[in-house]
C-alpha positions in Angstrom: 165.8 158.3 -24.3 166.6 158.4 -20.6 166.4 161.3 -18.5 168.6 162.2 -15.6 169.1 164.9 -12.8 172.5 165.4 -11.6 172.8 167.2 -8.0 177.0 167.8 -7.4 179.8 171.0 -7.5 180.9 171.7 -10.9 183.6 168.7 -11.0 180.8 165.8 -10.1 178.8 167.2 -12.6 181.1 167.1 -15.5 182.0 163.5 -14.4 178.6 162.1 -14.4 177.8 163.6 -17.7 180.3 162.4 -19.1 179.6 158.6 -17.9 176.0 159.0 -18.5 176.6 160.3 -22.2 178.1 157.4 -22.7 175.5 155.1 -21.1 173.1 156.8 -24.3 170.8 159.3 -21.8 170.3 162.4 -24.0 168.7 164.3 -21.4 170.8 164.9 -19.0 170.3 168.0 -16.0 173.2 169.3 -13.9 172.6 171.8 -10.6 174.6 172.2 -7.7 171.7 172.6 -5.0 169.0 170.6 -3.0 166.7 173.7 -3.8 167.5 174.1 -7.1 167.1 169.9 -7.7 163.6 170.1 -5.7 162.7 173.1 -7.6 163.2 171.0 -11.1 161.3 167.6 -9.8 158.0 169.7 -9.2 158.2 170.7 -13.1 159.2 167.6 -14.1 159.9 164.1 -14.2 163.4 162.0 -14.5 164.3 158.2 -15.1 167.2 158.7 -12.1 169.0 161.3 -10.2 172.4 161.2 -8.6 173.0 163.5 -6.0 177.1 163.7 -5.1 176.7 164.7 -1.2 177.7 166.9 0.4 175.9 169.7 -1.4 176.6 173.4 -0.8 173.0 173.8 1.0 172.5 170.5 2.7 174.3 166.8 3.2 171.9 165.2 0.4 170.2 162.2 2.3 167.3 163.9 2.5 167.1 165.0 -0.9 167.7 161.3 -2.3 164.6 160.3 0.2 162.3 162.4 -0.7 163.4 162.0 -4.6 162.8 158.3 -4.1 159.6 158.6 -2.3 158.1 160.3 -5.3 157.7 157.3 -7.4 159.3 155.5 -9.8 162.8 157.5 -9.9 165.7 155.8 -9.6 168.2 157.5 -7.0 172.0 157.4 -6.3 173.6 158.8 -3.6 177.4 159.4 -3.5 178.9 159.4 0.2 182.4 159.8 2.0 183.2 156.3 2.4 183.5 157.2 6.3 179.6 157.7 6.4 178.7 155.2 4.1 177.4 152.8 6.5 175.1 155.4 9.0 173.7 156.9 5.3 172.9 153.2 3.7 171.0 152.1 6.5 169.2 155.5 6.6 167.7 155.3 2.7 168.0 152.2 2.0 164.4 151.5 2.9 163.5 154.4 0.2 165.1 152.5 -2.5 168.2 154.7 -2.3 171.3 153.1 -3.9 173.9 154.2 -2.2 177.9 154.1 -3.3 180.9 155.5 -1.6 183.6 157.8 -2.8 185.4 158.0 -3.9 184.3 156.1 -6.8 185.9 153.9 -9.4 183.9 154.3 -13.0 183.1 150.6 -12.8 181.3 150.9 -8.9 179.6 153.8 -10.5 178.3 151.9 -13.6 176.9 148.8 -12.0 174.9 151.0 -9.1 173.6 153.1 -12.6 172.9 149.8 -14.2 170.6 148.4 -10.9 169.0 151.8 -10.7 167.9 151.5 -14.1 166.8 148.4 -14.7 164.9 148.7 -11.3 163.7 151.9 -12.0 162.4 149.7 -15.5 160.8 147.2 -13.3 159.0 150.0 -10.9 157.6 151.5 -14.3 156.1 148.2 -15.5 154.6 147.5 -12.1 153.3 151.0 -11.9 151.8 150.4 -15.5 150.5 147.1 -14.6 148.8 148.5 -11.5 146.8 151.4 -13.9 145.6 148.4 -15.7 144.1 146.7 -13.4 142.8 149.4 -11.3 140.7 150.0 -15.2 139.7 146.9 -15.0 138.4 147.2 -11.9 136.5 150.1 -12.0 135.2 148.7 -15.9 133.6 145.7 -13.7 132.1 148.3 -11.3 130.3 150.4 -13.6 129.5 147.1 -15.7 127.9 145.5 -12.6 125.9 148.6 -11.6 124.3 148.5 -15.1 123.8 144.6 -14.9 122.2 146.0 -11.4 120.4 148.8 -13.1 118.9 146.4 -16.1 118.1 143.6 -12.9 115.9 146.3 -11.0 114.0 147.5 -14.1 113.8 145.5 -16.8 113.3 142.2 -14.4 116.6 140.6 -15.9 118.4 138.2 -14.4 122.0 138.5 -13.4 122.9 136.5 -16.8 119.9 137.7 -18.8 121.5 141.7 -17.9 125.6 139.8 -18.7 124.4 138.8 -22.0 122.3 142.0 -22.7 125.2 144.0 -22.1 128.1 141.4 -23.8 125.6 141.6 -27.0 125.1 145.3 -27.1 128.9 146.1 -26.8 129.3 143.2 -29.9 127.0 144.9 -32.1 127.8 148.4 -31.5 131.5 147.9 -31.2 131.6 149.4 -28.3 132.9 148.2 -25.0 131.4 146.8 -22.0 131.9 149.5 -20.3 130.7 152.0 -22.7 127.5 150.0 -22.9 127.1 149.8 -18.9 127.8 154.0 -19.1 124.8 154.1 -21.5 122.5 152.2 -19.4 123.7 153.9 -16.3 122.6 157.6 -18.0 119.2 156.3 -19.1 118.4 154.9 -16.0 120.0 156.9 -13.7 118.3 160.2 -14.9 
């Protein structure tokens, strides 16, 4: 289920709702201030969140920047078609979609369709970037063990891999459970 912040007046509220509703988000959050909208972001996290500028405490630009700049949310930012170009070329390096008002449902719905399935894509490279920093920091510890077994067992490099790939094999453990092991004993 998709999660969404809405930052607008009362009317921009009820209209994104609505079109959101029907895009299947089931969580959907409506205030009317920057405060209130930066408030809610430190307690929690969204999929996207539109903000419908002008707001009643600030223009907005600087809200959907610093939104942005948090991660993987996606952001849209309604403007008066007037300032549409000066605001683009101000967020658009933050990953800001920007539209201009007013809107027609069908603008509305293909920026909300690019901010979600990039807001998708951000997710999955996020995901894939905890992965391999893991696997990175598994080959660290592993190699300080092979390291460990090297310096006082008088292994060699290989002789300490295979140790290691053998001792995770018959314990069921992994490598890097194994290389933790050795690292306590030796270590202490």
């Amino acid at each position: 289920m998709d999660s969404a912040l809405i930052v607008s007046g009362e009317k921009g509220i009820a209209y994104f709702t609505e079109v959101l509703t029907s895009a299947s988000f089931g969580d959907i959050v409506g205030v009317s201030t920057a405060g209130e909208a930066r408030r809610l972001l430190i307690e929690r996290d969204f999929d996207i969140c539109i903000v419908n500028a002008p707001l009643s405490d600030e223009h907005g630009a600087r809200l959907a920047e610093s939104t942005a700049e948090r991660g993987t949310i996606g952001v849209i930012l309604c403007v008066r078609a007037e300032h549409f170009d000066e605001i683009s070329a101000k967020v658009e390096d933050y990953g800001v979609v920007t539209v201009s008002k007013p809107l027609s449902r069908a603008l509305f719905w293909n920026a909300l369709k690019l901010t979600m399935a990039t807001h998708r894509r951000m997710q999955s490279m996020q995901s894939e970037n905890r992965r391999l920093v893991q696997k990175l920091e598994d080959i660290r510890v592993v190699d300080r063990a092979k390291c460990m077994l090297i310096s006082y067992l008088s292994m060699s490099e290989s002789e300490a891999h295979k140790y290691i790939e053998k001792q995770a094999m018959d314990k069921r453990l992994t490598k890097r459970e194994i290389a933790e092991r050795i690292l306590k004993t030796y270590e202490n």
